[in-house]
VOVOMAR-930363 format. One record per residue: residue number from 1; residue in one letter; x, y, z of N, C-alpha, C in turn. Coordinates in nm, 2 decimals. Atoms other than C-alpha are relative to their C-alpha. Example, Ala and Ser with C-alpha at 12.3 -4.5 7.8 and 13.67 -1.06 7.14 Angstrom:
2
   seq   type       nx       ny       nz      cax      cay      caz       cx       cy       cz
     1      a     0.09    -0.12     0.00     1.23    -0.45     0.78     0.09     0.12     0.00
     2      s    -0.09    -0.11     0.00     1.37    -0.11     0.71    -0.08     0.11     0.08
***
This chain:
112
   seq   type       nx       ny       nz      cax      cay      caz       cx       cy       cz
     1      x     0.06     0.09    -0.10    -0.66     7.91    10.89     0.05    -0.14    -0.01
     2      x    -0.06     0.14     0.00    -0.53     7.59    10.76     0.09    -0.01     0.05
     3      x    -0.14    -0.03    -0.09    -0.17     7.70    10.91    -0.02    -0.05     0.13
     4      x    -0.02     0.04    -0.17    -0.32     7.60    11.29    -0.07    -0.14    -0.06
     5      x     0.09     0.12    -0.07    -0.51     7.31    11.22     0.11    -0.11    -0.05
     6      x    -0.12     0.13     0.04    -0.17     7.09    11.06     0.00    -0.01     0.17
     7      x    -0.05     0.05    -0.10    -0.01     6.91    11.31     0.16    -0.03     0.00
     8      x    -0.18     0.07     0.03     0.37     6.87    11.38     0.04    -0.09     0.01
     9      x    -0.06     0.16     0.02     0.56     6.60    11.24     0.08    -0.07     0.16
    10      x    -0.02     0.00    -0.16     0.70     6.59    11.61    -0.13    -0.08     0.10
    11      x     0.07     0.08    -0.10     0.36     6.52    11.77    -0.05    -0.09    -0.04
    12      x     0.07     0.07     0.09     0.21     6.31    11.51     0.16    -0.15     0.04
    13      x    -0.13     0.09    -0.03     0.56     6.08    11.59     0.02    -0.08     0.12
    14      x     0.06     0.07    -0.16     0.50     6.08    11.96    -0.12    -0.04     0.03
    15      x     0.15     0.07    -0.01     0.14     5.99    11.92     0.03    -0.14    -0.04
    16      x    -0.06     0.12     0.05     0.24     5.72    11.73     0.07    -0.13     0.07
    17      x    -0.09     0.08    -0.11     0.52     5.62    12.00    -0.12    -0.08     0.09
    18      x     0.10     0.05    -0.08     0.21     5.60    12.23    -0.07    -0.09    -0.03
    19      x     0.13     0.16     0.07    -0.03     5.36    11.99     0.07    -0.06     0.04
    20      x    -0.07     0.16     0.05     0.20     5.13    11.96     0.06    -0.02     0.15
    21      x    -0.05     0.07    -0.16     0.31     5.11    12.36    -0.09    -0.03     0.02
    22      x     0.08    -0.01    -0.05    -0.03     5.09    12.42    -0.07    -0.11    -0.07
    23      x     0.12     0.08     0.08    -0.15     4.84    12.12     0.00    -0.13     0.08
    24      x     0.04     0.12    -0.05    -0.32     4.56    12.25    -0.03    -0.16    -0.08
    25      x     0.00     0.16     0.09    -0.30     4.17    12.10    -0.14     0.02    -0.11
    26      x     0.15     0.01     0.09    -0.53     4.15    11.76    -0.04     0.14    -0.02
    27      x     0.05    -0.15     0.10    -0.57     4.56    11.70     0.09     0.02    -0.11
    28      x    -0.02    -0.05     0.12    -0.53     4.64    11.35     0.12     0.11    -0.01
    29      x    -0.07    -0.13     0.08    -0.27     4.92    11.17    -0.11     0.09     0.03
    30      x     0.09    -0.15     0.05    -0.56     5.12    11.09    -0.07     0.04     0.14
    31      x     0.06    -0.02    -0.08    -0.72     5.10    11.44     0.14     0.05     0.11
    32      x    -0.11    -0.04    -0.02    -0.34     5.17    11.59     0.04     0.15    -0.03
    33      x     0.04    -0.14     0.05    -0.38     5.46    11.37    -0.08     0.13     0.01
    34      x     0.14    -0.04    -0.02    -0.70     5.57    11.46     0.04     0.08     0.15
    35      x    -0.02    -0.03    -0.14    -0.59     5.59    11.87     0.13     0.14    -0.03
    36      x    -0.11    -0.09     0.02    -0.26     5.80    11.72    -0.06     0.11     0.00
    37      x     0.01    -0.14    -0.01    -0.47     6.04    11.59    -0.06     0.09     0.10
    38      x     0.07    -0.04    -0.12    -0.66     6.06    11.89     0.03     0.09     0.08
    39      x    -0.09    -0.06    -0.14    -0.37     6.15    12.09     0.05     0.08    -0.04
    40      x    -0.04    -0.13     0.01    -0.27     6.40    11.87    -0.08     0.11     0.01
    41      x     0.11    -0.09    -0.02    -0.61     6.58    11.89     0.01     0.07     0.11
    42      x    -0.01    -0.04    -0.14    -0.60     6.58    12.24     0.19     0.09     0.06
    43      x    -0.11    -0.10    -0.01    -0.22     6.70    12.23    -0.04     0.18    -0.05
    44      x     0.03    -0.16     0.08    -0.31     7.00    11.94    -0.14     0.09     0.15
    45      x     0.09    -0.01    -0.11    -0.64     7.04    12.21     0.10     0.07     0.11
    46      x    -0.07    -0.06    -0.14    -0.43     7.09    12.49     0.14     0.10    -0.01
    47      x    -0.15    -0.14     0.02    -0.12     7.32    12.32    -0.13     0.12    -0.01
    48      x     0.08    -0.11     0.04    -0.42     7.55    12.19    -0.05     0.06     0.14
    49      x     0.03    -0.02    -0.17    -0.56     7.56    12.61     0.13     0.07     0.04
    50      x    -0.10     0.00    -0.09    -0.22     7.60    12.75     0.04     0.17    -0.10
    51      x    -0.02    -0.14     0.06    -0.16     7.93    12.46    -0.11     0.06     0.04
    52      x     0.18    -0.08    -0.03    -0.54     8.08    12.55     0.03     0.05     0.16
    53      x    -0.04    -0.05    -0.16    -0.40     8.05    12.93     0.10     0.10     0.00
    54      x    -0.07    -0.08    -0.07    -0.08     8.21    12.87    -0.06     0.16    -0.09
    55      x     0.06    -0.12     0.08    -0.25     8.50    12.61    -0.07     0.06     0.11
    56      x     0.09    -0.05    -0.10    -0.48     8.55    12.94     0.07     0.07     0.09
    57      x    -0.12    -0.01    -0.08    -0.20     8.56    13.20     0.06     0.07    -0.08
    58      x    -0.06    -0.13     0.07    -0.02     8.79    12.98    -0.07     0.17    -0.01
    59      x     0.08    -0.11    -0.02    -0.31     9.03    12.93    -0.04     0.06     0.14
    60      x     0.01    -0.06    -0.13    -0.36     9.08    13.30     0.14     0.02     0.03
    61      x    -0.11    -0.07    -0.06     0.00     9.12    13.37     0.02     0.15    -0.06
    62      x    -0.01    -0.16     0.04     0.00     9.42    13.14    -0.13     0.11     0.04
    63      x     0.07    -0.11    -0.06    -0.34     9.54    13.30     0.07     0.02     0.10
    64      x    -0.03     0.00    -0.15    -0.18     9.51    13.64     0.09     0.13    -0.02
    65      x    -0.14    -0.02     0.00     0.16     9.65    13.51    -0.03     0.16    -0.04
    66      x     0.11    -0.08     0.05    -0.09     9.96    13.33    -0.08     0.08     0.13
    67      x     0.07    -0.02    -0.09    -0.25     9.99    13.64     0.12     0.06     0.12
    68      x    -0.08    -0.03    -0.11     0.06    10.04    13.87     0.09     0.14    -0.04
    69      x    -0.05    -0.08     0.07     0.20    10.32    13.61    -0.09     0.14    -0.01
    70      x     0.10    -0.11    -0.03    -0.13    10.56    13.67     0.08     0.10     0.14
    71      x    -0.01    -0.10    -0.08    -0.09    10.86    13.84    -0.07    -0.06     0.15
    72      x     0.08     0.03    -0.14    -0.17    10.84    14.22    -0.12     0.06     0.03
    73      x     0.13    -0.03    -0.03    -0.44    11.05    14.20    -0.12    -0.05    -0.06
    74      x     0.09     0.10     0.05    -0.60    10.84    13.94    -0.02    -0.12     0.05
    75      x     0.02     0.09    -0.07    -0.59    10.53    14.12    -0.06     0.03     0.10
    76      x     0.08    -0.01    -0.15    -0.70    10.70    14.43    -0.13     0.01    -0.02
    77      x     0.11     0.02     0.03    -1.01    10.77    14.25    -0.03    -0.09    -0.09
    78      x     0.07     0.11     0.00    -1.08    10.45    14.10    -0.03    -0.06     0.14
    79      x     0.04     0.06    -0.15    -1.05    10.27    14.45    -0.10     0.08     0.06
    80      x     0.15    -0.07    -0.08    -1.32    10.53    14.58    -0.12    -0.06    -0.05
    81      x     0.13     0.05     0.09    -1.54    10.43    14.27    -0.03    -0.09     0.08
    82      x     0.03     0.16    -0.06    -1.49    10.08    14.39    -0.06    -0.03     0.13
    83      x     0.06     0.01    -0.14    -1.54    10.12    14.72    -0.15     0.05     0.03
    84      x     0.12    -0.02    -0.02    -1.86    10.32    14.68    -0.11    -0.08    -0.07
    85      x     0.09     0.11     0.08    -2.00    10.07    14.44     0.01    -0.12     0.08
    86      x     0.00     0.17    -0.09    -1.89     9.75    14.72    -0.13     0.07     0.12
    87      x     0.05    -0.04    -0.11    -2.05     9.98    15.00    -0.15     0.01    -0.03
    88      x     0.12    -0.02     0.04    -2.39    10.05    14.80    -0.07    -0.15     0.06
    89      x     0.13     0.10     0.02    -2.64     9.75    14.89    -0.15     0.01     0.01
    90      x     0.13     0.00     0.01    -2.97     9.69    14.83    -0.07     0.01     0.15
    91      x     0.04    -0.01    -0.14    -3.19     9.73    15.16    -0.09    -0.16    -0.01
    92      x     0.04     0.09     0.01    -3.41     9.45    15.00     0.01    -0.14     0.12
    93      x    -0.02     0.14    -0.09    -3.23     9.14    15.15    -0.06     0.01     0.19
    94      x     0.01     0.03    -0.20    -3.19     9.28    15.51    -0.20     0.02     0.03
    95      x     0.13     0.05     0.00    -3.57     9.36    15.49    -0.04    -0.10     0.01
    96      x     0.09     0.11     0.00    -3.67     9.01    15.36     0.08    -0.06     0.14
    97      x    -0.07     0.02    -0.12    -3.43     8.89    15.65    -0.06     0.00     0.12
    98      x     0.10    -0.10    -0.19    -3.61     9.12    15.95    -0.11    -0.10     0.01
    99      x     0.13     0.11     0.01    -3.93     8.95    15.80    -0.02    -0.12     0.05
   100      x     0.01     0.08    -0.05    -3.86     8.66    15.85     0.04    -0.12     0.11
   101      x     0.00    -0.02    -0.14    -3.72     8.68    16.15    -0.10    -0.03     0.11
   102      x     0.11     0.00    -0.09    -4.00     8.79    16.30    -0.12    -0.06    -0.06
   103      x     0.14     0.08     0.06    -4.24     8.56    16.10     0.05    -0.12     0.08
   104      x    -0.07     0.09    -0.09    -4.03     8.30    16.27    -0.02     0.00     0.16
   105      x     0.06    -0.06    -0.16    -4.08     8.46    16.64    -0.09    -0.02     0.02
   106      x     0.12    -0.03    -0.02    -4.40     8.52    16.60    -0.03    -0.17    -0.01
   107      x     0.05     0.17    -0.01    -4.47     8.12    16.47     0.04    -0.03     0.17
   108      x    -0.06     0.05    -0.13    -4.26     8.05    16.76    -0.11     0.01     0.12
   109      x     0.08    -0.06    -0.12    -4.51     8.27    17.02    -0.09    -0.05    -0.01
   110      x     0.12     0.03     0.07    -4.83     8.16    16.82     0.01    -0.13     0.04
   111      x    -0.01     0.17    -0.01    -4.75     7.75    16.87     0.05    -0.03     0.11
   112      x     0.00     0.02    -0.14    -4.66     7.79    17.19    -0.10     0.00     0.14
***
């Protein structure tokens, strides 16, 4: 585990570059220091994001790639699954819906 959390003598170099373009009249070494390591956190931070994305994007291209390699008749029955699981809905909504519809109408008729 210690092996990811170093930092490369590389970014630790260009952080560095950055303090010091950036130090401002009267800040300290140590506080010069301080912003470096900042910017390598946020470097290490953002290499660790940008591998998590492409680990992600990689794992869907081999579902996809997995997915195009199935038989035709297996695919044909997933997309049925799927379609009968989009097509299912509850009746609930359109009920509360109708309701209040015509609770609506009716105020309307009623206050007129």
């Amino acid at each position: 585990m210690a092996k990811y959390d170093k930092i490369s003598p590389e970014t630790q170099q260009e952080a560095m570059k950055i303090a010091r373009a950036n130090q401002k009249p009267g800040q300290t070494k140590e506080q010069t220091q301080l912003i470096a390591q900042g910017i390598q956190k946020g470097v290490d931070e953002y290499k660790k994001q940008m591998k998590a994305r492409a680990r992600e994007a990689n794992r869907q291209k081999k579902l996809h790639a997995k997915a195009k390699s199935l038989p035709q008749g297996e695919q044909e029955e997933e997309i049925e699954v799927e379609m009968i699981e989009i097509s299912r809905q509850h009746p609930l909504p359109w009920i509360l819906l109708a309701l209040s519809w015509l609770a609506f109408a009716g105020a309307w008729f009623w206050l007129r």
